[in-house]
N, C-alpha and C positions, 0 to 999 in steps of 0.2 A: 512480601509484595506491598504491603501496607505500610510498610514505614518507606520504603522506593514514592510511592505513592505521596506521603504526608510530604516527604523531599520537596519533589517535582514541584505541588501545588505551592511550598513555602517559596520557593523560587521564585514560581508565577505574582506570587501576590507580593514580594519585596518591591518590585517592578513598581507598583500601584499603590504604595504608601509615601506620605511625604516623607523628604529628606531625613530627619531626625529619628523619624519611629523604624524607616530601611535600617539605616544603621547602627540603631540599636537591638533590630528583630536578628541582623548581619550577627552582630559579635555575641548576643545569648546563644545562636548556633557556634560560636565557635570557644567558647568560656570554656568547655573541656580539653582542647585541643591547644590553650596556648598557655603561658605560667601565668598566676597570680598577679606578678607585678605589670607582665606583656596587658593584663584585662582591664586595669585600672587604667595605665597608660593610654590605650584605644577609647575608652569610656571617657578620659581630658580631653583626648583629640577631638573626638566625638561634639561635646560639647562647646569647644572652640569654634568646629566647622559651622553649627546650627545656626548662628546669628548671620553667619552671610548668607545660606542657600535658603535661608525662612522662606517659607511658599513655595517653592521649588520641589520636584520630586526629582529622583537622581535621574531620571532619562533624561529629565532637563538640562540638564549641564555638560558644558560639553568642552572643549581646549581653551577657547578665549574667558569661559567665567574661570577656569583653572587660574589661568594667565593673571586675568586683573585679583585674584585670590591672591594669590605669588608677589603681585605688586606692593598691595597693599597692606599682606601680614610682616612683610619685610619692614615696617617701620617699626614692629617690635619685636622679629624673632629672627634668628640666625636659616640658612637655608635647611643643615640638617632636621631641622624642628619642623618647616613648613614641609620639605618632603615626606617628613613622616604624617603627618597630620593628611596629606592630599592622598597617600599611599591608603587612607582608608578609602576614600573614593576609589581608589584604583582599583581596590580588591573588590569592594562591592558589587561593579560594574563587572567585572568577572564573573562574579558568581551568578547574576544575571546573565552570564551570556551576553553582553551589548558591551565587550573593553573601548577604552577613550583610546582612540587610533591619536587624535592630536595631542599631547600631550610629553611635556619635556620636563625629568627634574632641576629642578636651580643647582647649578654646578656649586661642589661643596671644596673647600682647602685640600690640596693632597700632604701639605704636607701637615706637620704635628704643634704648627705654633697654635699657642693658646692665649687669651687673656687671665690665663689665669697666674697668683703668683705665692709665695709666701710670706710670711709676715716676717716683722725684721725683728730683733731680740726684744726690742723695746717697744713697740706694734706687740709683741706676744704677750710681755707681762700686762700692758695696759688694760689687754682686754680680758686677761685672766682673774684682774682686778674687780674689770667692770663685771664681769657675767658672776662674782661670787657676790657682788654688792646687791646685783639682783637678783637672787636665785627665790628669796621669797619674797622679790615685788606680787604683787596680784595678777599683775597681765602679763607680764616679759617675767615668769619667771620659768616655763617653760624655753622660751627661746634663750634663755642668759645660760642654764644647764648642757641644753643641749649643742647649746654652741660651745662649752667648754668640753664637752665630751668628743663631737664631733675632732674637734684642735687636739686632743690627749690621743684619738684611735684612728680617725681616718676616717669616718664611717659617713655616709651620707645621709640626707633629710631622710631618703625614702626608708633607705635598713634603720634607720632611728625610730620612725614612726610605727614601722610594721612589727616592732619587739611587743612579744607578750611576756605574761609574769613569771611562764613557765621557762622559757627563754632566758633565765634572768637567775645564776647562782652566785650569792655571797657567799666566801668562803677564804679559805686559804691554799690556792689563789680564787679571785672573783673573775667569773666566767658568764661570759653573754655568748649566743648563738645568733649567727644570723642566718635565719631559713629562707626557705625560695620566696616564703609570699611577699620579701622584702630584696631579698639578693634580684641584681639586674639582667645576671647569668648564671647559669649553674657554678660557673668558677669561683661565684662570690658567697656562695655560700662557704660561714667559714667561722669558729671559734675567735673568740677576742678576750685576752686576759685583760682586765679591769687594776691599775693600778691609781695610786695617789686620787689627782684631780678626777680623775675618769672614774674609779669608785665611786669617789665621794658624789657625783653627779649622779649616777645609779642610784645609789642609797636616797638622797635625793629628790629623784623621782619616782622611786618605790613608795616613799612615804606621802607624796604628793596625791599618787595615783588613788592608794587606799583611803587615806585621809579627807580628802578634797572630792576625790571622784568615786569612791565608793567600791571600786576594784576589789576586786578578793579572789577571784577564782584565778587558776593556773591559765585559762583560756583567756582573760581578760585584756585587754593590749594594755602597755604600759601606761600611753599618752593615749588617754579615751578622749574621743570626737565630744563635743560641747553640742546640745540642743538648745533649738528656738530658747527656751527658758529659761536658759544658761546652766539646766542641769549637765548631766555626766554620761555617756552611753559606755559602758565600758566592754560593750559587747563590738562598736565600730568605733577603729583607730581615726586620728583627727590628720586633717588632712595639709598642715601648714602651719608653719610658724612664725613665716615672713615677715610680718609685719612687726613682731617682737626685735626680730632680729636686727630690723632695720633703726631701731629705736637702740639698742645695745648700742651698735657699730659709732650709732652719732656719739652719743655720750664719750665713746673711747675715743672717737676721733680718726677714726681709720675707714679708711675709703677699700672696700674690697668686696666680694661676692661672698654669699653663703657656701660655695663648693669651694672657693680657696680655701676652708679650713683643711677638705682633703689635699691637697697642691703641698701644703703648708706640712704636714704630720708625714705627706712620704718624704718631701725636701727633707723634713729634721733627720727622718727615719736615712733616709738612702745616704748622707753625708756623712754619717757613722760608721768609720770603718769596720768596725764591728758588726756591724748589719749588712748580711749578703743580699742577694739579690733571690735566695730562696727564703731567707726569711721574709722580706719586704712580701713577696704574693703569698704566705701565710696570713699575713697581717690584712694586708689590701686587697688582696681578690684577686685580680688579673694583670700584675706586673709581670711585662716582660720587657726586652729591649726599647718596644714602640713606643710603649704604655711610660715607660721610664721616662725617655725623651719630652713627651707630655705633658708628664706630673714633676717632675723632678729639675726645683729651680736652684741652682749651683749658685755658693756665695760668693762675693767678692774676696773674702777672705783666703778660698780654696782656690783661686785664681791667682792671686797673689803669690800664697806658697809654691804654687808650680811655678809660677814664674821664679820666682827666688832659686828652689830648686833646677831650673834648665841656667840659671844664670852664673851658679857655681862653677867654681874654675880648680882643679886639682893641681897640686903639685907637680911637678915631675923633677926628675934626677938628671942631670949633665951627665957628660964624661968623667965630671971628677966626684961624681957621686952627691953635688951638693944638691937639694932640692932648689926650685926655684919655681914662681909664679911667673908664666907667661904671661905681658904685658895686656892691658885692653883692647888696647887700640895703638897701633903699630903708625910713627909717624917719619913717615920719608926722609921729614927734613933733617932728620937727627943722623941719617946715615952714613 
């Protein structure tokens, strides 16, 4: 009865705190009940939302502050983003008891085109270049690593950053894990054999980690978060590399997104006939038919072949046994 009790009144008093402290008091109740990555996620959204409802407590807000939200985060985020971001409001107000009766999400693409692409043969080397040229700059050399590794496995910012040292075996083969408090779904939890570049990038930042950041224990994340001071926490993973990343990209000269690395590594991966479509969701997590359509950007070159191949013309045999090639193109006038 006393914890029915403690419920009730937490309920009561969400209602009665501003905007910010609601939604944070919201998702400590719910840290047990969703993954590791879903709680970090909620905790961005979170702090995305606070700068527009400042002053505001959530009873305040109602369809039209929704609305002009929706307008206005639209000049830097795709719809799926701001749904989910507003979808925390949505549930807060639920658990209040008071749901947003007016409220619409921003219709999102049905179908699977993306901006996203791969890189072209000469786009790959350049930047295999650049990110070893930096690998022990000072500042980009976190992002010049992980962007070669990310290009070598597929693996995204967030399973990159969430790796601990325990997580992490050299060997014969070299073997990484990625656990849930990094994987986006359970299906993405998943082993990843470490070869050539992608090794060497590991090793890398193994040495990085101990060296630089002072890491040592099995529990310690690979890429430990930086303090005010510009020490090392290797107890909390850091949250970003962007900014490195975007200083790589210039120098190589290539215009493209941090997640096309993934775009890029299943393109290479899937246009290998040798590679099924059971290995690829070994590799990457959640390839299926959709997922493929998505991720999977088809060369010009594999266009071509088919073409060549439907444009092939076989022999055939007469009456008198001789082979012959049927004409291309059949012209009347010659009749």
């Amino acid at each position: 009865m006393g914890l029915l009790q403690g419920l009730v009144l937490s309920i009561a008093t969400l209602a009665t705190l501003p905007f910010r402290e609601c939604c944070q008091e919201w998702l400590e109740s719910r840290k047990y009940h969703i993954a590791p990555r879903t709680y970090i996620d909620y905790s961005n959204y979170i702090k995305t939302l606070a700068p527009y409802f400042v002053g505001l407590k959530l009873t305040d807000i109602d369809g039209d502050m929704l609305r002009a939200y929706q307008h206005e985060r639209m000049k830097k985020a795709g719809p799926g983003t701001i749904n989910k971001e507003l979808g925390i409001i949505v549930q807060v107000r639920k658990r209040i008891n008071q749901p947003i009766e007016d409220y619409q999400q921003l219709q999102e693409r049905k179908d699977y085109e993306t901006p996203g692409r791969s890189l072209t043969p000469s786009e790959e080397a350049a930047l295999e270049r650049t990110c070893k040229t930096f690998a022990n700059h000072e500042s980009w050399d976190v992002a010049a690593l992980c962007m070669l590794l990310a290009m070598r496995t597929g693996m995204t910012r967030c399973e990159i950053l969430s790796l601990k040292l325990r997580d992490i075996s050299i060997g014969q083969p070299s073997v990484l894990e990625i656990q849930r408090r990094g994987a986006k779904r359970v299906s993405r939890e998943r082993p990843i054999v470490l070869m050539d570049d992608a090794e060497w990038a590991v090793i890398k930042l193994l040495e990085r980690c101990k060296k630089k950041c002072g890491a040592s224990l099995p529990e310690h994340f690979l890429i430990p978060a930086m303090n005010r001071d510009h020490s090392y926490d290797p107890e909390r993973p850091a949250v970003s590399y962007r900014s490195g990343v975007e200083h790589i990209l210039a120098v190589a000269q290539i215009k493209c997104r941090p997640n096309d690395m993934r775009h890029h590594a299943m393109s290479k991966a899937l246009s290998n006939p040798k590679v099924s479509l059971a290995m690829a969701r070994e590799q990457f997590g959640h390839v299926d038919n959709k997922m493929q359509r998505r991720y999977y950007h088809g060369s010009l070159e594999n266009l071509i072949a088919v073409a060549r191949a439907l444009s092939e013309r076989k022999p055939v045999q007469n009456s008198t046994g001789i082979s012959v090639v049927k004409p291309k193109y059949l012209n009347t006038r010659q009749i």
